[in-house]
C-alpha positions, 0 to 999 in steps of 0.5 A: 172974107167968105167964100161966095156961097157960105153964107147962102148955105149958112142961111140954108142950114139955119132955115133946114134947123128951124124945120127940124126943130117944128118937127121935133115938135110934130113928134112930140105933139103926136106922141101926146095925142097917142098919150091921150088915146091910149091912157084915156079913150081906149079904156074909157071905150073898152067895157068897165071890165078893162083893166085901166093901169097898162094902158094908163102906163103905156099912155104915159110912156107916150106923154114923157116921150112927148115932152122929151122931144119937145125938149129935144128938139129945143136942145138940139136946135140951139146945139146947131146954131151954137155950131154954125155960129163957130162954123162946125157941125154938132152931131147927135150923138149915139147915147141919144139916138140909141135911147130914143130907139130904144124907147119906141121899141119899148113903147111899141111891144107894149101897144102890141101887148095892149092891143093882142091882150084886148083881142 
């Protein structure tokens, strides 16, 4: 027999697990919309004379960063569930947060770089 109250909190933390999965897709949505705008309208506003390969590259630095947080958040939701199905916790992992970080970093002094070397 449980204790009162695990299985509310069971059911809190499975609905808390369905709220980060939307938002790994939240992130991984955005990230494509930047993928769009930086690899295809910002040079397509910019004067013919711009060259279009850094920003198609960074742009696509942004699109794989989408898709790998869509397929995150998915890997990481059922880590949860499988977790909470044997009644323990599943942590992210170092390896995982520090290669996300640093990927926004990377991704980020190289929009600085577009953006300073546009001005």
């Amino acid at each position: 027999m449980r204790e009162p109250g695990v299985e509310d909190a069971t059911r809190r933390t499975r609905l808390a697990n369905e709220r980060t999965y939307l938002a790994w897709w939240r992130t991984g949505l955005t990230a494509l919309a930047v993928a769009v705008a930086i690899g295809r309208l910002v040079p397509a506003a910019a004067s013919s004379h711009v060259t279009r390969w850094p920003y198609e590259a960074v742009g696509s630095g942004f699109a794989l960063l989408g898709l790998a947080m869509i397929v995150g958040g998915w890997w990481r939701a059922r880590a949860v569930e499988r977790a909470l199905d044997r009644g323990s916790f599943a942590p992210l992992g170092d390896r995982v947060g520090f290669t996300l970080t640093a990927v926004g970093l990377a991704l980020s002094i190289a929009t600085l770089a577009l953006v300073a070397s546009a001005g």
